[in-house]
PDB file as gemmi writes it, atoms N, CA and C in Angstrom:
CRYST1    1.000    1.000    1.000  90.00  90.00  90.00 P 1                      
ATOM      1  N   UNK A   1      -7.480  12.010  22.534  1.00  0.00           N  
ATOM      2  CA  UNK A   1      -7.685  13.205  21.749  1.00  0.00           C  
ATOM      3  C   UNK A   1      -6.739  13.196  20.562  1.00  0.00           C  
ATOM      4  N   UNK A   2      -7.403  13.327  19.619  1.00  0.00           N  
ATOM      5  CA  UNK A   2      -6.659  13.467  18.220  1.00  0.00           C  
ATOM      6  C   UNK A   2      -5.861  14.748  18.047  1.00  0.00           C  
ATOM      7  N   UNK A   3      -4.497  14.842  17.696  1.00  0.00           N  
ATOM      8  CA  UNK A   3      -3.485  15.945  17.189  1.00  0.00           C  
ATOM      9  C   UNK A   3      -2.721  16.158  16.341  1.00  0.00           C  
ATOM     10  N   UNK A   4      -2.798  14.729  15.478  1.00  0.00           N  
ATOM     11  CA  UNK A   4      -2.182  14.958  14.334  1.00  0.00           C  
ATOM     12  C   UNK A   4      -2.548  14.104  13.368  1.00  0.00           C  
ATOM     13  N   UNK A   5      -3.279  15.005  12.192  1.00  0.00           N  
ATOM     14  CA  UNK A   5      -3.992  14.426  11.107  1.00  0.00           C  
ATOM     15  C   UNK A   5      -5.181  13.399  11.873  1.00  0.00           C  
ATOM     16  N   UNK A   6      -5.483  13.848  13.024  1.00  0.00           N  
ATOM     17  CA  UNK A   6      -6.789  13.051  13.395  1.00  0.00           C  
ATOM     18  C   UNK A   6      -6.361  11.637  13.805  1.00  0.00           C  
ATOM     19  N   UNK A   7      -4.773  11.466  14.431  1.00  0.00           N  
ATOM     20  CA  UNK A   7      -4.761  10.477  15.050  1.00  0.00           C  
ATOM     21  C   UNK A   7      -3.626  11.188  16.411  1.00  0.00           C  
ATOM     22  N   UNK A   8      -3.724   9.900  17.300  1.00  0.00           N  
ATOM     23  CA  UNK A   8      -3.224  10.475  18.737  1.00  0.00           C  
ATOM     24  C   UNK A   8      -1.912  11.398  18.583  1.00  0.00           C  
ATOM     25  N   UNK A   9      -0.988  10.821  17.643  1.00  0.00           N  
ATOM     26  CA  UNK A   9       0.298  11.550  17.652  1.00  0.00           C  
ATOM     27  C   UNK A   9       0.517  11.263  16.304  1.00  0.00           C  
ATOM     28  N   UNK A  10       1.983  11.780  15.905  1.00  0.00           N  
ATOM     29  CA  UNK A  10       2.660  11.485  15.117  1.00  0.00           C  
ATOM     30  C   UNK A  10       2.984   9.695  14.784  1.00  0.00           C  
ATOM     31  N   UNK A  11       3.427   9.519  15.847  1.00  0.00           N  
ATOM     32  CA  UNK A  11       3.728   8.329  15.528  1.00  0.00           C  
ATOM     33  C   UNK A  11       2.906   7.174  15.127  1.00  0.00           C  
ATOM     34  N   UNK A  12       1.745   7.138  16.177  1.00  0.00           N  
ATOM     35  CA  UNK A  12      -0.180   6.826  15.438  1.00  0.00           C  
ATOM     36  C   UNK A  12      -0.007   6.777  14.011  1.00  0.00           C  
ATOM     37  N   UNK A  13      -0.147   7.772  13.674  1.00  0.00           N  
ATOM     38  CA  UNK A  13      -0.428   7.903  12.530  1.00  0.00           C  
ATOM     39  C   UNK A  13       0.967   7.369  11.656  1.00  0.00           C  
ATOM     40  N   UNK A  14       2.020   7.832  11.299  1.00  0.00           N  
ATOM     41  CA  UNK A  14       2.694   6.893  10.647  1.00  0.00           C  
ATOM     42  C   UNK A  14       2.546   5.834  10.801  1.00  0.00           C  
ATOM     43  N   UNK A  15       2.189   4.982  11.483  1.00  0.00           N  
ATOM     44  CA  UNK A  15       2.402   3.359  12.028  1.00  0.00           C  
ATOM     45  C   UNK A  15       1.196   2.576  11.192  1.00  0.00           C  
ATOM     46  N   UNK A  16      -0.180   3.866  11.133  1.00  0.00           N  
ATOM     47  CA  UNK A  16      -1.642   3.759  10.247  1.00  0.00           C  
ATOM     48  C   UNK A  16      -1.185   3.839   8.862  1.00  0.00           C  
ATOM     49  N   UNK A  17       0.103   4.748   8.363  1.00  0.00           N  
ATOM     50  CA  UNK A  17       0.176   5.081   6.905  1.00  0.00           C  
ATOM     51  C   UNK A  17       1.112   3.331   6.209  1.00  0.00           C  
ATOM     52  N   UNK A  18       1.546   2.664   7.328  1.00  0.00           N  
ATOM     53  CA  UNK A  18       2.429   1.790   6.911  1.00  0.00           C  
ATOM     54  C   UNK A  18       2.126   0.418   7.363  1.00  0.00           C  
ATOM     55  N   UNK A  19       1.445   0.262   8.079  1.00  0.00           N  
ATOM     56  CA  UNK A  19       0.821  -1.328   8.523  1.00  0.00           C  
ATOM     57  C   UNK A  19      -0.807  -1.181   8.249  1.00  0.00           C  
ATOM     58  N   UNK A  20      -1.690  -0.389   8.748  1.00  0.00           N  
ATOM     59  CA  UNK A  20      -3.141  -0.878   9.005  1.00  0.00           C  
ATOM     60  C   UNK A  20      -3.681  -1.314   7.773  1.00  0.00           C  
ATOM     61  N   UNK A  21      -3.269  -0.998   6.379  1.00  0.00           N  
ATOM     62  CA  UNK A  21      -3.791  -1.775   5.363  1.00  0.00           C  
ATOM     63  C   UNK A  21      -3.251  -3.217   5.142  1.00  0.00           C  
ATOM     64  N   UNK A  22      -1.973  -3.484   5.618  1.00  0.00           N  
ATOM     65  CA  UNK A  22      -1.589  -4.751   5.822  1.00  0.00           C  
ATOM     66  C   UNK A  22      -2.000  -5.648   7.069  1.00  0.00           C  
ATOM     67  N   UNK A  23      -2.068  -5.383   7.979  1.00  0.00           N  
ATOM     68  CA  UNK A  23      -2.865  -5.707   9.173  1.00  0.00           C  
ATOM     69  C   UNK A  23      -4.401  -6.273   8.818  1.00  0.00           C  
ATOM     70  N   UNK A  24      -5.047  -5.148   8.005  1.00  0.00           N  
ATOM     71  CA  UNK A  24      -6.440  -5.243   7.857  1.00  0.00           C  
ATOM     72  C   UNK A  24      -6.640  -6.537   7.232  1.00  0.00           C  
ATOM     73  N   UNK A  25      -5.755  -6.702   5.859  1.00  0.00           N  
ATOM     74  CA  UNK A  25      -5.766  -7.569   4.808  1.00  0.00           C  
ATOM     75  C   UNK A  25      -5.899  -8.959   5.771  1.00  0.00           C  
ATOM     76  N   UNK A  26      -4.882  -9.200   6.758  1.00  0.00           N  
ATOM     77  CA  UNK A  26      -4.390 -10.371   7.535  1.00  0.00           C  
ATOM     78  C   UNK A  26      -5.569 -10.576   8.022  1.00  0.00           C  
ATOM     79  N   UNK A  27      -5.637  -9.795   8.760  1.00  0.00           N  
ATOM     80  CA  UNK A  27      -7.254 -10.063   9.576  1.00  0.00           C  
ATOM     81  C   UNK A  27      -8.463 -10.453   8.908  1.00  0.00           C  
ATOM     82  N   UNK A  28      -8.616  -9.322   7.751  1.00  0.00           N  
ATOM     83  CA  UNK A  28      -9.943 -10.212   7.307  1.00  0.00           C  
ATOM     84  C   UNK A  28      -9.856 -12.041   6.696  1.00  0.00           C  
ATOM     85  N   UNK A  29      -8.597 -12.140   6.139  1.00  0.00           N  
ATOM     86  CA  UNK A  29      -8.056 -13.249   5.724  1.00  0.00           C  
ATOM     87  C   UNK A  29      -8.392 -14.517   6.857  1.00  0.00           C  
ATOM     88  N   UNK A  30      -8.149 -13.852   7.924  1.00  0.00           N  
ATOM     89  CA  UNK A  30      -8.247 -14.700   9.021  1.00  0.00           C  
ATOM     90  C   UNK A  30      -9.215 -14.821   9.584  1.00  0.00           C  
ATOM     91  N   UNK A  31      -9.976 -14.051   9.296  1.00  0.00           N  
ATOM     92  CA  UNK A  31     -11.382 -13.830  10.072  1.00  0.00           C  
ATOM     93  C   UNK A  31     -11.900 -13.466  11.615  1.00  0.00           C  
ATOM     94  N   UNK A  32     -10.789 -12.531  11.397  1.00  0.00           N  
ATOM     95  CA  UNK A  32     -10.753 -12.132  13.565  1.00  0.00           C  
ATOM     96  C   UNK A  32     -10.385 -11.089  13.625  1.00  0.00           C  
ATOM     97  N   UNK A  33     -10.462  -9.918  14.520  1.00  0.00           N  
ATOM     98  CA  UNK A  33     -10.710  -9.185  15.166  1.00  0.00           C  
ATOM     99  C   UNK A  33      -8.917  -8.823  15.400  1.00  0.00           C  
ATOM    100  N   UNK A  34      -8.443  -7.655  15.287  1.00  0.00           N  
ATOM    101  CA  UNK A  34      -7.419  -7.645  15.614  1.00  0.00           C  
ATOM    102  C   UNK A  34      -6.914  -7.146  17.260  1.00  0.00           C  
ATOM    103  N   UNK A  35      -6.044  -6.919  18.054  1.00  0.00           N  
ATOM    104  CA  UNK A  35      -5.725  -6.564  19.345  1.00  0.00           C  
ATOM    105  C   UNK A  35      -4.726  -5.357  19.624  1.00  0.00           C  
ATOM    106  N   UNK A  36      -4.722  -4.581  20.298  1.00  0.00           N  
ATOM    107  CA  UNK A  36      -3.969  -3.701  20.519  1.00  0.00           C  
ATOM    108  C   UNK A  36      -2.420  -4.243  20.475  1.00  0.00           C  
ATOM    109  N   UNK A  37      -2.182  -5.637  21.619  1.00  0.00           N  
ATOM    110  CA  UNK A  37      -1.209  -5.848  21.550  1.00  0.00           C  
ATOM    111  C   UNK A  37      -0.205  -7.194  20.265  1.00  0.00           C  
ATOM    112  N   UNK A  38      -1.729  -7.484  19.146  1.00  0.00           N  
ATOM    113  CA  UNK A  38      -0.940  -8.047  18.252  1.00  0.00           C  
ATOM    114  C   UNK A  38      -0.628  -7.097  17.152  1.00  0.00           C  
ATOM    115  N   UNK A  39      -1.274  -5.981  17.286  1.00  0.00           N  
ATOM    116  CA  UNK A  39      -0.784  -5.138  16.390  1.00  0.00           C  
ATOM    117  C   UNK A  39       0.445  -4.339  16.843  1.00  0.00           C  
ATOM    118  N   UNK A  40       1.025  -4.428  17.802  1.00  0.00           N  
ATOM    119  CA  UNK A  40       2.326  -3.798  18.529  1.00  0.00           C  
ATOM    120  C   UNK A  40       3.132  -5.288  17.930  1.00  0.00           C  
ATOM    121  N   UNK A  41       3.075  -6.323  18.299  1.00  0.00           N  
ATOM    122  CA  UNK A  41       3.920  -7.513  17.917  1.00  0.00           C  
ATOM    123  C   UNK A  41       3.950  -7.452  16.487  1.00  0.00           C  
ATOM    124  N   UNK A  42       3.149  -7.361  15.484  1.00  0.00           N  
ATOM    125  CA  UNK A  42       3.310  -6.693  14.186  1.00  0.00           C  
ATOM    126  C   UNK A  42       4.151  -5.743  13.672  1.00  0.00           C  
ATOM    127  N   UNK A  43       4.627  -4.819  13.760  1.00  0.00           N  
ATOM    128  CA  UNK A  43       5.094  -3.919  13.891  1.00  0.00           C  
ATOM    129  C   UNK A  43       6.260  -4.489  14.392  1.00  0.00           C  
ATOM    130  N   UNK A  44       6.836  -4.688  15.640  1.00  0.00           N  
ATOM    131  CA  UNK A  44       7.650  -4.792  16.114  1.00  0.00           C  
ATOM    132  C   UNK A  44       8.462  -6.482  15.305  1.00  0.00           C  
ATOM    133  N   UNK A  45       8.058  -7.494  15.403  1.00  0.00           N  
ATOM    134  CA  UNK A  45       8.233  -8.410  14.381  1.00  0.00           C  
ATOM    135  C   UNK A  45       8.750  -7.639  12.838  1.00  0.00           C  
ATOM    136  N   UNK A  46       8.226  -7.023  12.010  1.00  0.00           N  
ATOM    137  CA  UNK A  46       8.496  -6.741  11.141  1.00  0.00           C  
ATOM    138  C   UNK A  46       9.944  -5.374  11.091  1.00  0.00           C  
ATOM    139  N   UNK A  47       9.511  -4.840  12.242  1.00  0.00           N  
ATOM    140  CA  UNK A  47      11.357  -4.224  12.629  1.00  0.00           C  
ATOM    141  C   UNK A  47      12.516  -5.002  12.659  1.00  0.00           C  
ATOM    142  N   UNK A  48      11.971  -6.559  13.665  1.00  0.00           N  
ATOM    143  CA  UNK A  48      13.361  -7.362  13.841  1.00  0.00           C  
ATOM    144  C   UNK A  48      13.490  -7.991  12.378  1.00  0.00           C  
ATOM    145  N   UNK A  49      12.275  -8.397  11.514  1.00  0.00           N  
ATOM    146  CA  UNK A  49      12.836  -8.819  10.258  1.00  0.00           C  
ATOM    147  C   UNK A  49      13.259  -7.968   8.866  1.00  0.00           C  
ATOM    148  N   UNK A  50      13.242  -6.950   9.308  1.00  0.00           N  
ATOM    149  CA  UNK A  50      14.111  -5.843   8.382  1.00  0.00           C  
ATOM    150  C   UNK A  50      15.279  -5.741   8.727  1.00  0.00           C  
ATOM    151  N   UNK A  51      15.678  -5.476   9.717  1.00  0.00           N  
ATOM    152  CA  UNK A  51      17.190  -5.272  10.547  1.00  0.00           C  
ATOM    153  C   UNK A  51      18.132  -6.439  10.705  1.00  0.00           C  
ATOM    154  N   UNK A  52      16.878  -7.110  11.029  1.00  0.00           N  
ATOM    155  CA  UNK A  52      17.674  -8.593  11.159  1.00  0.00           C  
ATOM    156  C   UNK A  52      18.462  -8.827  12.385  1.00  0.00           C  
ATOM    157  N   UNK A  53      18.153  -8.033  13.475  1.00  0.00           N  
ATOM    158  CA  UNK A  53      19.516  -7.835  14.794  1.00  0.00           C  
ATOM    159  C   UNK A  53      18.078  -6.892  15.967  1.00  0.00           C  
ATOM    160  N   UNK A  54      18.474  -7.605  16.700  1.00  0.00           N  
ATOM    161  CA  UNK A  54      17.794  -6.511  18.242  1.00  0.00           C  
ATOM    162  C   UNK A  54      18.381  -4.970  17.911  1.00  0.00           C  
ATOM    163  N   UNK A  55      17.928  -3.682  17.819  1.00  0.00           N  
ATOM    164  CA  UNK A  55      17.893  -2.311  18.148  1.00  0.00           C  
ATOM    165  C   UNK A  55      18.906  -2.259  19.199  1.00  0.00           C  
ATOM    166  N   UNK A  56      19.824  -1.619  19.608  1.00  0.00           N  
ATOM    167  CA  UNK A  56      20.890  -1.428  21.072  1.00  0.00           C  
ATOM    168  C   UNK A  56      21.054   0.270  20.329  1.00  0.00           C  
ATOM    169  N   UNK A  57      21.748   0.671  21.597  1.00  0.00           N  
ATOM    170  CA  UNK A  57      22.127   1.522  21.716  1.00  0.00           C  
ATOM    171  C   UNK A  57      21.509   3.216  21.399  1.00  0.00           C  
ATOM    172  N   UNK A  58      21.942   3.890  20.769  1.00  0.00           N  
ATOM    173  CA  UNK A  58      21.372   4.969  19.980  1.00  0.00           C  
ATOM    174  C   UNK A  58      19.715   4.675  19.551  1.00  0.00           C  
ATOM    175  N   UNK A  59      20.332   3.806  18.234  1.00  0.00           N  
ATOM    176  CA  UNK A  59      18.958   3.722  17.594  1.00  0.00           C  
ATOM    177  C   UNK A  59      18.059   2.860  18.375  1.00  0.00           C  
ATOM    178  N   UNK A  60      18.475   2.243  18.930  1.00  0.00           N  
ATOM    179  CA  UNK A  60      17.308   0.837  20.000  1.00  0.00           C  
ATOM    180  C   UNK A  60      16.942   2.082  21.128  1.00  0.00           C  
ATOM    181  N   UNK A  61      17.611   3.503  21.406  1.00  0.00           N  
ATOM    182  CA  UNK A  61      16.636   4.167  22.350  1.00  0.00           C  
ATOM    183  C   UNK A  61      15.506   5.122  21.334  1.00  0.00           C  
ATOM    184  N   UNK A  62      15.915   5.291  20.044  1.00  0.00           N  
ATOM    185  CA  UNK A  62      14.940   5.909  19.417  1.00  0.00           C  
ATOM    186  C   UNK A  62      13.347   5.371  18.639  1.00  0.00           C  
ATOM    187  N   UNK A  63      14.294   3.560  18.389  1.00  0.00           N  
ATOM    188  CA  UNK A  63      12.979   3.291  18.252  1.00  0.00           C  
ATOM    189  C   UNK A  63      12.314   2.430  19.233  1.00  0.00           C  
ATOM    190  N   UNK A  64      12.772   2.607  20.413  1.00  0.00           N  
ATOM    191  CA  UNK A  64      11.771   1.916  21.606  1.00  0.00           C  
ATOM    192  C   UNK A  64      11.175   3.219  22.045  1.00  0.00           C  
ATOM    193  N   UNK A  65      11.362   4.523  21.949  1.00  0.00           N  
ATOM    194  CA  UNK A  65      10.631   5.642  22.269  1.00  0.00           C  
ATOM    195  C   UNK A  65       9.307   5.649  21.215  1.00  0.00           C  
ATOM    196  N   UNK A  66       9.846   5.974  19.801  1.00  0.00           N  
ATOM    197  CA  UNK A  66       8.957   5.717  18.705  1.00  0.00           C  
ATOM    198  C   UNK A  66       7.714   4.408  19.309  1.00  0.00           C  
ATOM    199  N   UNK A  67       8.256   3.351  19.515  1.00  0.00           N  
ATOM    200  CA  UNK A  67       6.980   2.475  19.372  1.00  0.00           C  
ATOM    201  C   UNK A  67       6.419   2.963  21.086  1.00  0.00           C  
ATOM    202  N   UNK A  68       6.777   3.599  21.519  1.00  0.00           N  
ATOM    203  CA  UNK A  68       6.152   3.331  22.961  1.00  0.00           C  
ATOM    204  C   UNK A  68       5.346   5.159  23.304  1.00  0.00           C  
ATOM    205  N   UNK A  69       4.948   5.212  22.121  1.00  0.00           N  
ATOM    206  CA  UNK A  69       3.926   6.440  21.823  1.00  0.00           C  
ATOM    207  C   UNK A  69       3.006   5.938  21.026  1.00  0.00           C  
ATOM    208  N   UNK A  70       3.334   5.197  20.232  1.00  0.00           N  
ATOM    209  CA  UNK A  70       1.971   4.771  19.465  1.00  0.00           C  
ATOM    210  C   UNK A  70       0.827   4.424  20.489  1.00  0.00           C  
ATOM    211  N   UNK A  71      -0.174   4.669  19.452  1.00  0.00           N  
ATOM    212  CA  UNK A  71      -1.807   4.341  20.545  1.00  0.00           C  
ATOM    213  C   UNK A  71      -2.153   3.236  19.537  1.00  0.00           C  
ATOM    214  N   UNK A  72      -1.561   1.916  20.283  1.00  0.00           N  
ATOM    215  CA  UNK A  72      -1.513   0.482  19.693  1.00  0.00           C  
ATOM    216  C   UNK A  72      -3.348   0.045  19.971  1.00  0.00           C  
ATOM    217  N   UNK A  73      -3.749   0.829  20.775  1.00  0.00           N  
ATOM    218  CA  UNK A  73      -5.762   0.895  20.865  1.00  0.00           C  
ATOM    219  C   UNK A  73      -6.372   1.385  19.181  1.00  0.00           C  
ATOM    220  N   UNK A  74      -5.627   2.653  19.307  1.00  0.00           N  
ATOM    221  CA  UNK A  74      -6.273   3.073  17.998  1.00  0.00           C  
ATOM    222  C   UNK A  74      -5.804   2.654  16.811  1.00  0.00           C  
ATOM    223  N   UNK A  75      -4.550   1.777  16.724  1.00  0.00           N  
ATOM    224  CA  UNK A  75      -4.700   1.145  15.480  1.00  0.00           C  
ATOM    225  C   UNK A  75      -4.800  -0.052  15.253  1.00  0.00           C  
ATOM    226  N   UNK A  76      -5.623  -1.038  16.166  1.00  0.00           N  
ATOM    227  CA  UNK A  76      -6.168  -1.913  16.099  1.00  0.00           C  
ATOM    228  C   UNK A  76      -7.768  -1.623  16.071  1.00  0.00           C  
ATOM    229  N   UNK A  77      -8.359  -0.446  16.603  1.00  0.00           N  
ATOM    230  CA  UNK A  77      -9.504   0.230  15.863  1.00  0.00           C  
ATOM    231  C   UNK A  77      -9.695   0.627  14.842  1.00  0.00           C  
ATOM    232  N   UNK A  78      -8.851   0.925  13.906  1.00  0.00           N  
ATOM    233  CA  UNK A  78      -8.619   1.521  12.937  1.00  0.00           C  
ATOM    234  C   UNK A  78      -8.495   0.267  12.069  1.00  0.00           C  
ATOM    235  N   UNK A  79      -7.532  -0.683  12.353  1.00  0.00           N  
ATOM    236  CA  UNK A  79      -7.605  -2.211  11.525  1.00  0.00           C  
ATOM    237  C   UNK A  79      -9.295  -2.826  11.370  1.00  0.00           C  
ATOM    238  N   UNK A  80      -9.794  -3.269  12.651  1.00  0.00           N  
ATOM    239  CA  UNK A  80     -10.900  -3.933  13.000  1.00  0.00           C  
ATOM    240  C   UNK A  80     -12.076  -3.240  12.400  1.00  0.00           C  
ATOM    241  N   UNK A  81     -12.043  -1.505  11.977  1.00  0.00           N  
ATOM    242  CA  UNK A  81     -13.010  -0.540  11.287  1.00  0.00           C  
ATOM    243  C   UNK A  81     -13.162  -1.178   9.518  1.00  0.00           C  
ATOM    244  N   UNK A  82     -11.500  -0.958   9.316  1.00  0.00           N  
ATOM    245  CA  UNK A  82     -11.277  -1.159   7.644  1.00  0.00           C  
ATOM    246  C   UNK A  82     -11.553  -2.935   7.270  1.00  0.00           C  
ATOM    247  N   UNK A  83     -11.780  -4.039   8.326  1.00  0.00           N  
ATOM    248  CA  UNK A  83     -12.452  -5.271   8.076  1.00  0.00           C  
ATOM    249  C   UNK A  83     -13.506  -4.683   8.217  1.00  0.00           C  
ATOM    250  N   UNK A  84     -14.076  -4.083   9.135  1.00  0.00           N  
ATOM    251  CA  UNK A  84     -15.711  -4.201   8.867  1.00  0.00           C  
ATOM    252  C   UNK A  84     -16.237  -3.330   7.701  1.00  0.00           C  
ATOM    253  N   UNK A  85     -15.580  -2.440   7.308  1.00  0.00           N  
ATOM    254  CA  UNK A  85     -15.890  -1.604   6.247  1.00  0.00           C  
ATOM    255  C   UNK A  85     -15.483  -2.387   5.029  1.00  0.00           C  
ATOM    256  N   UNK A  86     -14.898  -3.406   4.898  1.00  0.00           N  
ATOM    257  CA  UNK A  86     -14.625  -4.801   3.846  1.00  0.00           C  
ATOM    258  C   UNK A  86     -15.772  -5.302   3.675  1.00  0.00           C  
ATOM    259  N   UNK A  87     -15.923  -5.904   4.699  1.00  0.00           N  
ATOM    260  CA  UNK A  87     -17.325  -6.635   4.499  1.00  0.00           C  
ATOM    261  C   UNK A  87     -18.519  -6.507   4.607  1.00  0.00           C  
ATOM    262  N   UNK A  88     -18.563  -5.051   4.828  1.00  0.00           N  
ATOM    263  CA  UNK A  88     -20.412  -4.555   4.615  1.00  0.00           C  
ATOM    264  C   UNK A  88     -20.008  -4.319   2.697  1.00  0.00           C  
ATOM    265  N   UNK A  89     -18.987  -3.386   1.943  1.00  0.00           N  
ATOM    266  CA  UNK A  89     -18.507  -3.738   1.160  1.00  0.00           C  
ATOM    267  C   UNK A  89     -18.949  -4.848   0.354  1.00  0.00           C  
ATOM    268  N   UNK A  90     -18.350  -6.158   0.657  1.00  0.00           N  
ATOM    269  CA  UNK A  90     -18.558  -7.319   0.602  1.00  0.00           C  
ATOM    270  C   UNK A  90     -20.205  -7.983   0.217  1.00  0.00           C  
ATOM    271  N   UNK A  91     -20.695  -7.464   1.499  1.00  0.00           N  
ATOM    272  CA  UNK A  91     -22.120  -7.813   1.184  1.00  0.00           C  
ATOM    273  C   UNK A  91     -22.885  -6.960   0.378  1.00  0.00           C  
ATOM    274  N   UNK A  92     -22.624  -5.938   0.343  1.00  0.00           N  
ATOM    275  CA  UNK A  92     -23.611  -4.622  -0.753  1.00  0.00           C  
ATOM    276  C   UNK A  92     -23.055  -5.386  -2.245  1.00  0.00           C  
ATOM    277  N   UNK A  93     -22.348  -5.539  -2.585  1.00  0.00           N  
ATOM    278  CA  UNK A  93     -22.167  -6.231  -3.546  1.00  0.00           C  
ATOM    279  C   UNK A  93     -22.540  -7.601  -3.659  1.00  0.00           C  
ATOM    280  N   UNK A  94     -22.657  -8.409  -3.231  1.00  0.00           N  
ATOM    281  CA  UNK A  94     -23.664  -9.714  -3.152  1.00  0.00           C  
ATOM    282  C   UNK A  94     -25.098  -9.260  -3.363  1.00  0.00           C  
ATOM    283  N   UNK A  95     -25.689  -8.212  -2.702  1.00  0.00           N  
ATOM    284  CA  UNK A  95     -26.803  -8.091  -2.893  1.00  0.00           C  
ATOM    285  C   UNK A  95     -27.563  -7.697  -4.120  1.00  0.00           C  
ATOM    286  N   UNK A  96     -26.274  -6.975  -4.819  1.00  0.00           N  
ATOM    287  CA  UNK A  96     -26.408  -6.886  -6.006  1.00  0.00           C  
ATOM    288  C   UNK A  96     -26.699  -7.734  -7.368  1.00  0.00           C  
TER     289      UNK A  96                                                      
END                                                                             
């Protein structure tokens, strides 16, 4: 059930405002289907290469709470939607 801005939570949805157009890009690039749990390794990969260091303490309990609310389902639905909405896209313009 959707509760905020039409995604599961808060955190859903930020995670949609800051990866799923980058995600999407990868995927169609690649030509596959994305996964609940490579889009959590996404995300989480791109934490350890900002920080540069494992999360401990304080902040390693705030953002292992943060990622462990996301609905890593719905934004790999949400990725796998914006490829297919690429490439019907894609083809309406060929047909042209």
């Amino acid at each position: 059930m959707a509760d905020y801005n039409g995604w599961a939570n808060k955190e859903t949805w930020t995670v949609r405002n800051w990866f799923v157009d980058d995600m999407a890009e990868q995927a169609q690039d690649n030509n596959e289907r994305v996964t609940a749990d490579y889009c959590e390794e996404y995300v989480s990969e791109y934490l350890e290469n900002s920080v540069g260091k494992v999360f401990q303490g304080f902040i390693g309990d705030i953002v292992n709470s943060f990622m462990g609310t996301v609905d890593w389902r719905e934004i790999a639905d949400a990725v796998n939607e914006d490829v297919e909405g690429e490439d019907e896209e894609g083809e309406d313009e060929d047909a042209e």
